[in-house]
N, C-alpha and C positions, 0 to 999 in steps of 0.2 A: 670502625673499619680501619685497616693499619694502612699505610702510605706504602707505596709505592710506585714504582716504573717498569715500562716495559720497553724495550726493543721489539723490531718488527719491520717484514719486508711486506712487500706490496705490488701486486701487478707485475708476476712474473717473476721479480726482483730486479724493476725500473723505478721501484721507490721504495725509499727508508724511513722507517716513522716512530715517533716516541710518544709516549703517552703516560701522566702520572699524577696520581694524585700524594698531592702533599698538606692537605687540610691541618692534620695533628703537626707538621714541622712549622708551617706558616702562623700556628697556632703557640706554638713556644716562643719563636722570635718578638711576636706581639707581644706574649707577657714578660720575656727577657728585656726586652727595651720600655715597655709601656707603650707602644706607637696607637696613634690613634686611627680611625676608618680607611681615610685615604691613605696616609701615609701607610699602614698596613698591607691596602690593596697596592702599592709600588711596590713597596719589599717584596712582599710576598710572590706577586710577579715574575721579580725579577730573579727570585731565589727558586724558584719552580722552573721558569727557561736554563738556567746556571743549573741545576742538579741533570735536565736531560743533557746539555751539552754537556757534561762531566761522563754519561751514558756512552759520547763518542772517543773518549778514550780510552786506551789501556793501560792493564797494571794498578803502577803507583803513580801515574800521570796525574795533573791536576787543572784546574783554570782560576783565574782571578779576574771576576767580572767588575768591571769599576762605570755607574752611573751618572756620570756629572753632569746635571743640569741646571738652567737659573731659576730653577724655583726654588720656593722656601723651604723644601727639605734638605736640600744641600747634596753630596755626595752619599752614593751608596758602594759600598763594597761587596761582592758575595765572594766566597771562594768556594768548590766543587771538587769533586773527584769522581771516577770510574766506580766507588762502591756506595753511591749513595748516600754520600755526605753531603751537608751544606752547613754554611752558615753565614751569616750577612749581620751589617748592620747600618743602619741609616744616620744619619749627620744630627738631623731634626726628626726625632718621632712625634711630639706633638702639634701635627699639620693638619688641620680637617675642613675642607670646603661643602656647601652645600651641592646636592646633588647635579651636576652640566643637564645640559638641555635634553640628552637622552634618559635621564632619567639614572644615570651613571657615576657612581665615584669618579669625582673630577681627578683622574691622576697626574694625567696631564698638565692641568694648572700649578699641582705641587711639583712635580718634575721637572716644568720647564719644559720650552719648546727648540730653548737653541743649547750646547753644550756637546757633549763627547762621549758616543759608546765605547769603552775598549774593554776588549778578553786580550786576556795576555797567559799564552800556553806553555806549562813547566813538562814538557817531556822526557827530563831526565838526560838532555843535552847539555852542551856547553852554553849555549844559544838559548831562550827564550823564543816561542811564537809569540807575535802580538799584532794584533789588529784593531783598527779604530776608524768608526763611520763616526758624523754627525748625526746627532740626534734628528728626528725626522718630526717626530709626533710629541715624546714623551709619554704616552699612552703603553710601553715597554713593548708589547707585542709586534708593533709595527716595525720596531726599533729595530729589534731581535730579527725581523725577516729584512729589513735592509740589510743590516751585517752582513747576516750568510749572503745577500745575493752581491753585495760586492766587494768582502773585504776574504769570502771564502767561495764566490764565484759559484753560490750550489744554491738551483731557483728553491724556495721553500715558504712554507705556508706556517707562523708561527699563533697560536691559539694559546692565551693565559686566560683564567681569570678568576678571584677572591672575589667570595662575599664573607659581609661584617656585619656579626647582630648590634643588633643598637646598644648593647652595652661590654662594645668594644672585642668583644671574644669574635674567634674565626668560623665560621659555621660551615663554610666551603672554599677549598682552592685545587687547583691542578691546571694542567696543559697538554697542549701535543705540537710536537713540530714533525710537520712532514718536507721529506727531501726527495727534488726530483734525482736521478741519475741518467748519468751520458746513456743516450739512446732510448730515454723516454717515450713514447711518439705522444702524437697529437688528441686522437683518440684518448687515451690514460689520462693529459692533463684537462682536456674537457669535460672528463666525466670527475674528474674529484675535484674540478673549480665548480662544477654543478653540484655534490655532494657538501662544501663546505659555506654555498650560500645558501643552503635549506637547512643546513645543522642550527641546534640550540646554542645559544655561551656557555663556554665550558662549565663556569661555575655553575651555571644551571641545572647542569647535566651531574656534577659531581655531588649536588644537593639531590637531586633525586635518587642517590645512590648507584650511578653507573660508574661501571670500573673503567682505569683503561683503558684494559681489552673492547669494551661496548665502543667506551669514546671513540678508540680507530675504527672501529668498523661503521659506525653512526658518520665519520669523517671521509673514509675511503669505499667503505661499501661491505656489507656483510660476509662476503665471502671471498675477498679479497685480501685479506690480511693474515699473514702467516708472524707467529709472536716465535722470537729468536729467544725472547729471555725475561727473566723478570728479578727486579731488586729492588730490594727494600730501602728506601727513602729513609733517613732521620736528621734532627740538625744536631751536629755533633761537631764539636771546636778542638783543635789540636792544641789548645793552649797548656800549658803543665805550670807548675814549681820550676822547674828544669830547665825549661826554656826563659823561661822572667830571669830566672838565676841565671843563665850563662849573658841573657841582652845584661845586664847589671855587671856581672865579668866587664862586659866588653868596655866599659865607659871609663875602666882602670882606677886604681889604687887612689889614687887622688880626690876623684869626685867621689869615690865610696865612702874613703875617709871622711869629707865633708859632711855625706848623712848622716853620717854616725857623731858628726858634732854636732848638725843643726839639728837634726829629728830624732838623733835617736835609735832609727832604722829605716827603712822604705815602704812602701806598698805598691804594688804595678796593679793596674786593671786591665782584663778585657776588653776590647772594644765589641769583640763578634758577641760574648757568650756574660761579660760583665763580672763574670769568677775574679775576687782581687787577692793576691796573696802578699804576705806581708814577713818581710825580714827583718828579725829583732840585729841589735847588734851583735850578737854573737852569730848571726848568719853573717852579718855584712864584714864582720872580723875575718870570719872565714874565707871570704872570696878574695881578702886583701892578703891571707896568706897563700892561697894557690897560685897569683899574681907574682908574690914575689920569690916560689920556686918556679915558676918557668924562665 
């Protein structure tokens, strides 16, 4: 089944809601990094909340969700967009604790319980958005609905969750965040605070083959949920040739010169997608001639 996400109103359109499965994207990141169980169920988490929030953007609008907590994964980064893109990577991939007392990938423990959520929004202004809560849980989901409720003031209900077969591959991930809007009433939030303490774990429900679409309606109620749209989820990295080549420009004629007497020529890596490209000296000649025609 392919990944994706959905948009959708709800209750009249006094709520907004997203829902997606990303199993196959959560599933490359794992074998692009090697990450193990837990640390997987964090990425992956957190790369599933980061692709719907990309959902509330337009265009070529983007976000950069940055995870930092004290546990022994270290920092995560994911970056997103409005069409469905992600991609992330973790500090520490090889992190794996036995199962917490629920019977749960500890993510928490590798996460860390004190540190700093920030999304920081490229909308094609001068300006950057950016926003930063304390980490609350590390458990990512709880995290994710602190934000929204106060570093973007919109009450919401945020639902992750990955599972991991025991020899390390992705079996199941997705999510859904639901948002109330001004002039909800009371009625609406009772019945879907009641609708989401009877629900399954999402990864549950994404393992038993339910889409989405199910998920919102198994979250908000059957007949309730009106779907605005649907896009296709992938993890797909913006890195090029082009861009390694121009970061390599910028460090000027001098230190390029130097690779090309200590090495020879350079190699830049990925950090999201791990793609390394490598310039012989006749690349790096090159970049010291366009250098000294500007």
């Amino acid at each position: 089944m392919r990944d994706y996400l959905i948009r959708a109103i709800a209750y009249d359109g006094n709520v907004r809601a997203f829902a997606a499965r990303t199993t196959n994207t959560v599933a490359e990141a794992q074998v692009r990094h090697d990450t193990w169980p837990t640390t997987t169920a964090a990425l992956g988490r957190s790369m599933t909340a980061a692709v719907m929030m990309g959902a509330m953007l337009k265009g070529e609008d983007k976000l950069t969700v940055k995870l930092e907590g004290n546990g022994p994964i270290g920092p995560m980064i994911i970056d997103a967009n409005g069409k469905g893109h992600v991609r992330g990577f973790v500090t520490n991939g090889q992190v794996h604790f036995d199962l917490n007392d629920a019977g749960k990938l500890d993510v928490s423990r590798a996460v860390g319980t004190e540190g700093a959520l920030t999304v920081v929004k490229d909308l094609g202004l001068r300006d950057m958005f950016s926003g930063q809560i304390p980490i609350v849980s590390g458990e990512i989901a709880e995290d994710f609905t602190y934000y929204f409720a106060v570093s973007e003031q919109v009450p919401s209900s945020v639902g992750l969750g990955v599972l991991v077969n025991p020899d390390n591959t992705v079996l199941a991930a997705g999510g859904f965040i639901i948002q109330l809007l001004p002039g909800c009433d009371e009625k609406t939030i009772s019945d879907i605070e009641q609708h989401l303490q009877t629900i399954e774990p999402v990864s549950t429900m994404i393992e038993k083959g339910y889409t989405p679409e199910q998920i919102l309606q198994m979250a908000l109620g059957e007949n309730k949920v009106q779907v605005l749209s649907q896009t296709p989820v992938e993890f797909k990295c913006r890195c090029s040739r082009e861009r390694f080549g121009a970061a390599i420009m910028s460090l000027g004629a001098q230190e390029i010169q130097e690779m090309i007497d200590e090495d020879g020529g350079a190699e830049a890596e990925c950090h999201f997608c791990l793609e390394k490209y490598y310039y012989d000296q006749e690349a790096l000649e090159g970049f010291i001639d366009e250098i000294n025609k500007k």
